[in-house]
N, C-alpha and C positions, 0 to 999 in steps of 0.2 A: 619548509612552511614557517611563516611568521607566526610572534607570538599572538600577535591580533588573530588572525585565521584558527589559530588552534582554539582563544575563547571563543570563536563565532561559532564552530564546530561543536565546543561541547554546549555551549549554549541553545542552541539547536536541538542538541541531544537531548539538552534537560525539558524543553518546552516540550518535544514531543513524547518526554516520559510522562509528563505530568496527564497528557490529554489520554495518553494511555492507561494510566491508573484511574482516571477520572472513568473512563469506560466501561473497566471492567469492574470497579466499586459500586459506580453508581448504577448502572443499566441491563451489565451483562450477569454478573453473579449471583445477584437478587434471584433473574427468573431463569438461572438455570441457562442462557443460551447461546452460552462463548462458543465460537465459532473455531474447535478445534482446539488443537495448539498444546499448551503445557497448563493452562488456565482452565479446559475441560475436564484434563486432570484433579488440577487442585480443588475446581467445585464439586468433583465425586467426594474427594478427601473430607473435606469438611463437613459432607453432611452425615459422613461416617466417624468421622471422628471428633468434629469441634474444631479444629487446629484450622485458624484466619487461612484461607486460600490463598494472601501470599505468602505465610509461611511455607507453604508446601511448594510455590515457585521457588525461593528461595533453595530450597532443599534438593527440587529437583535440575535445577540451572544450574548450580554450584558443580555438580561432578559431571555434569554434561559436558560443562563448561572443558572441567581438567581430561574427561576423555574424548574433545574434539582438538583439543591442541594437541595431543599423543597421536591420534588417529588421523587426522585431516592434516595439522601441521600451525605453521603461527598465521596462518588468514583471521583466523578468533585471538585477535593483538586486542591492546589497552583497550581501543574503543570499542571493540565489544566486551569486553568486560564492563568498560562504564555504562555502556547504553543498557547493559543486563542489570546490571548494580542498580541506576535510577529508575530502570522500568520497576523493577518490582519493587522498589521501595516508596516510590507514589499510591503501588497497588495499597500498601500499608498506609501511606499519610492522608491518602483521601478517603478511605474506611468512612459509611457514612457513620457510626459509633462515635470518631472522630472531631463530628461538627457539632455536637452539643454546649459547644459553648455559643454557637450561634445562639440570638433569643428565638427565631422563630422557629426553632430544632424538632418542636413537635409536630409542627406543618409542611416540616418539611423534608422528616424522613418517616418512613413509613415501613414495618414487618410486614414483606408479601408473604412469609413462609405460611401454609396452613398451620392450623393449631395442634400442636405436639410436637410440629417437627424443629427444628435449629431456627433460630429466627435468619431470619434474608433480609436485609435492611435495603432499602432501594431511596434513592433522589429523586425528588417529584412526583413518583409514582406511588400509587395507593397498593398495586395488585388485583383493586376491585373489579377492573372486567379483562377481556380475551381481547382487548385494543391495547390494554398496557404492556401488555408481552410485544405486540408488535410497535410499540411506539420506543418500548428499552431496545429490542433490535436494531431496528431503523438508529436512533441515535448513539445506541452503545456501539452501532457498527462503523459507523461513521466517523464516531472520535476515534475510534481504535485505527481506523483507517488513515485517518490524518494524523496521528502521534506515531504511526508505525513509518509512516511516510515521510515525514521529518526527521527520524530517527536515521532510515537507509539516506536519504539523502546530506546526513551530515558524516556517513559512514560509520555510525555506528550499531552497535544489532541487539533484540533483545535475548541472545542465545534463543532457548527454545528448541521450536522442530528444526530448526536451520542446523544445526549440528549431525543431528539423526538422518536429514537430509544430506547432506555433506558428506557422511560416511557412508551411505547408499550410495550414491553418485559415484564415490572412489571405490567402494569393492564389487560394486557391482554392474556398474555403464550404465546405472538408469538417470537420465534428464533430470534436472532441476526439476522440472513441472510435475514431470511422474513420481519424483521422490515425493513434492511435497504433498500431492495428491491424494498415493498411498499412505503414509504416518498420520495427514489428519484425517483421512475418512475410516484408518483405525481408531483414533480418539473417539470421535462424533461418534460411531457404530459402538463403541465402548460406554461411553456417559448415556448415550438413549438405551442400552441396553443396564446399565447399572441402575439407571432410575425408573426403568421398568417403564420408559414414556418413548413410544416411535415420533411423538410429533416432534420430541427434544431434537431429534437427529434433521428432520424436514427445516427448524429453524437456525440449527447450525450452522445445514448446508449453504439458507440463505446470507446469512449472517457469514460467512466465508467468501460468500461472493461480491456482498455490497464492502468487506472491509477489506478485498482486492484491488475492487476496483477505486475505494477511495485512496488505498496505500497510494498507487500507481497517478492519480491526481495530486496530491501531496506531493510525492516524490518527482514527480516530470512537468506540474502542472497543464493546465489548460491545454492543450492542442489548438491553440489559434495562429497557426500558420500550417499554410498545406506546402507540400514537396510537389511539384511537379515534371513529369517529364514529357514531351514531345516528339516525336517524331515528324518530320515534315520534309517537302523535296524544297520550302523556300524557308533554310533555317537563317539565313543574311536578313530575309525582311522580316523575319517573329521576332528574332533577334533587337534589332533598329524600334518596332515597334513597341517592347518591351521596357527598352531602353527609355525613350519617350513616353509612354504615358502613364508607366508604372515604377518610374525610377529604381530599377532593380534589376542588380546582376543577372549575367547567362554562365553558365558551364557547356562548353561544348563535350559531349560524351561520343568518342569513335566508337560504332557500328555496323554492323554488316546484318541485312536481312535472312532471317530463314529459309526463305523461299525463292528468292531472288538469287543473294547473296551477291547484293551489291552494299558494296561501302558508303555510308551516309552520317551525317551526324545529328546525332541528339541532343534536344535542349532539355539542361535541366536547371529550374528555377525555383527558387521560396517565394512566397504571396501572402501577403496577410488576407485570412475569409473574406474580409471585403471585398477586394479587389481579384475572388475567383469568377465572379462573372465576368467582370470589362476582360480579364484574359482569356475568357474563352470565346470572345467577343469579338477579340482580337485576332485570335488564330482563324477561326473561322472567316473570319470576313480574308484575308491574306491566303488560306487553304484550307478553304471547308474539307476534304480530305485527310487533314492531317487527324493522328492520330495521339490522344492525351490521356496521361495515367496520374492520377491527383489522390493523393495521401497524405494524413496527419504526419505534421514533424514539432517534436519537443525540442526545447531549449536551444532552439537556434540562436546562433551567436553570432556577431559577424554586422557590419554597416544597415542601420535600419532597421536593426531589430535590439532586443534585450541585452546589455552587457551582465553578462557572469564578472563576480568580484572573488569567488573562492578560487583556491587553489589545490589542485588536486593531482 
């Protein structure tokens, strides 16, 4: 890999630590409603003991960190050290405490904490109604989603449950999805029972789902192109008319029917959303019979679509 490719990478890295800290400073910590992870931890921590929430990332990433390299092995290389390193240290630089040298600092940070307990400092938000919880959600999940997104896509990680998960997966054969399932729906179940609040655990859970599904945008973007495959007994003329009005490669794919079990060939083709009607427009007018299976495809590469510049 070039040296150019390695700044774009950590570069990369650092932007989406930054959206990352921005998330959990500004939206999620305040009302309590990080969505899992090592960060549900740290906001039990804090309002137990004082100690900034990302010290206590800090604290608990570090020896994660050296018992998933022993455990798992060197998959947890430099760049996730870095992406751990910059995540939790934007959690510290963008501290909203931090912006007071802003002039408008009064208006624009605000204690949602009630009175007595630790202050909770929030951006934007007042606290004053049961919309500002779901409007820190909505946005703290979002950015967390997009910073975490940019992270995996430059290969780097913020340690975290990834490790915990890592080492379930090796000593135990449970799935990626089921590791990480189980580790954050012990957190969540943990911070709503620590705060004595069921609803904490209800906004976690969403808040885990909108900052999946924005990782996975981040990371893959858009799905604006579909995969399609064909089936047909005239694949010469879908083929020809493909070719013609959609200027866009075929893949012939050999097949044999189930039920038949005769030997036939399949088309399979990429189509930018636009142009999924005129193809089915196509097939049908040629063989109303045929048969078409149409799916989202990321990052497609290749004549007429997107070039990738990284290397990987």
């Amino acid at each position: 890999m070039s040296f150019r490719d390695e700044i774009q990478d950590y570069t990369g890295i650092l932007a989406g630590s930054m959206l990352f800290g921005m998330a959990y400073s500004w939206f999620l910590f305040p009302f309590r409603v990080s969505p899992g992870g090592i960060g549900g931890l740290a906001q039990v921590l804090y309002s137990w003991t004082g100690v900034q929430e990302s010290i206590w990332m800090f604290g608990f990433n570090i020896p994660l960190f050296i018992v998933g390299c022993f455990a798992v092995g060197r998959q947890f290389g430099i760049r996730s050290l870095a992406g751990m390193m910059m995540s939790n240290s934007m959690c510290w630089v963008f501290q909203p405490s931090h912006l007071s040298f802003l002039s408008g600092y009064g208006s624009l940070v605000h204690n949602v904490a009630p009175e007595g307990q630790l202050p909770r400092l929030a951006v934007f938000l007042t606290g004053g109604s049961e919309m500002d919880v779901l409007l820190a959600s909505v946005a703290g999940s979002a950015m967390l989603g997009a910073g975490l997104g940019l992270i995996f896509k430059f290969r780097g990680s913020t340690g975290g449950t990834d490790i915990p998960v890592a080492i379930l997966k090796k000593y135990t054969g449970v799935s990626i999805s089921t590791g990480y399932w189980i580790v954050e729906s012990v957190i969540i179940l943990a911070v709503g029972f620590a705060f004595g609040d069921p609803v904490l655990v209800i906004w976690a859970y969403l808040n885990l789902f909108l900052t999946s599904r924005m990782t996975d945008f981040a990371a893959e973007g858009l799905p604006y192109v579909k995969a399609v495959m064909i089936v047909t007994d005239r694949p010469e003329e879908v083929r020809d008319a493909i070719f013609d009005k959609l200027d866009r490669g075929v893949t012939f794919l050999r097949a044999r029917g189930g039920y038949t079990q005769e030997e036939k060939d399949v088309i399979y083709v990429c189509v930018h959303r636009r142009q999924v009607m005129l193809l089915r427009k196509l097939v049908r007018r040629i063989d109303p019979d045929a048969f078409m299976v149409l799916h989202d495809a990321h990052d497609v590469m290749g004549y007429g679509f997107k070039q990738r510049t990284l290397t990987y």
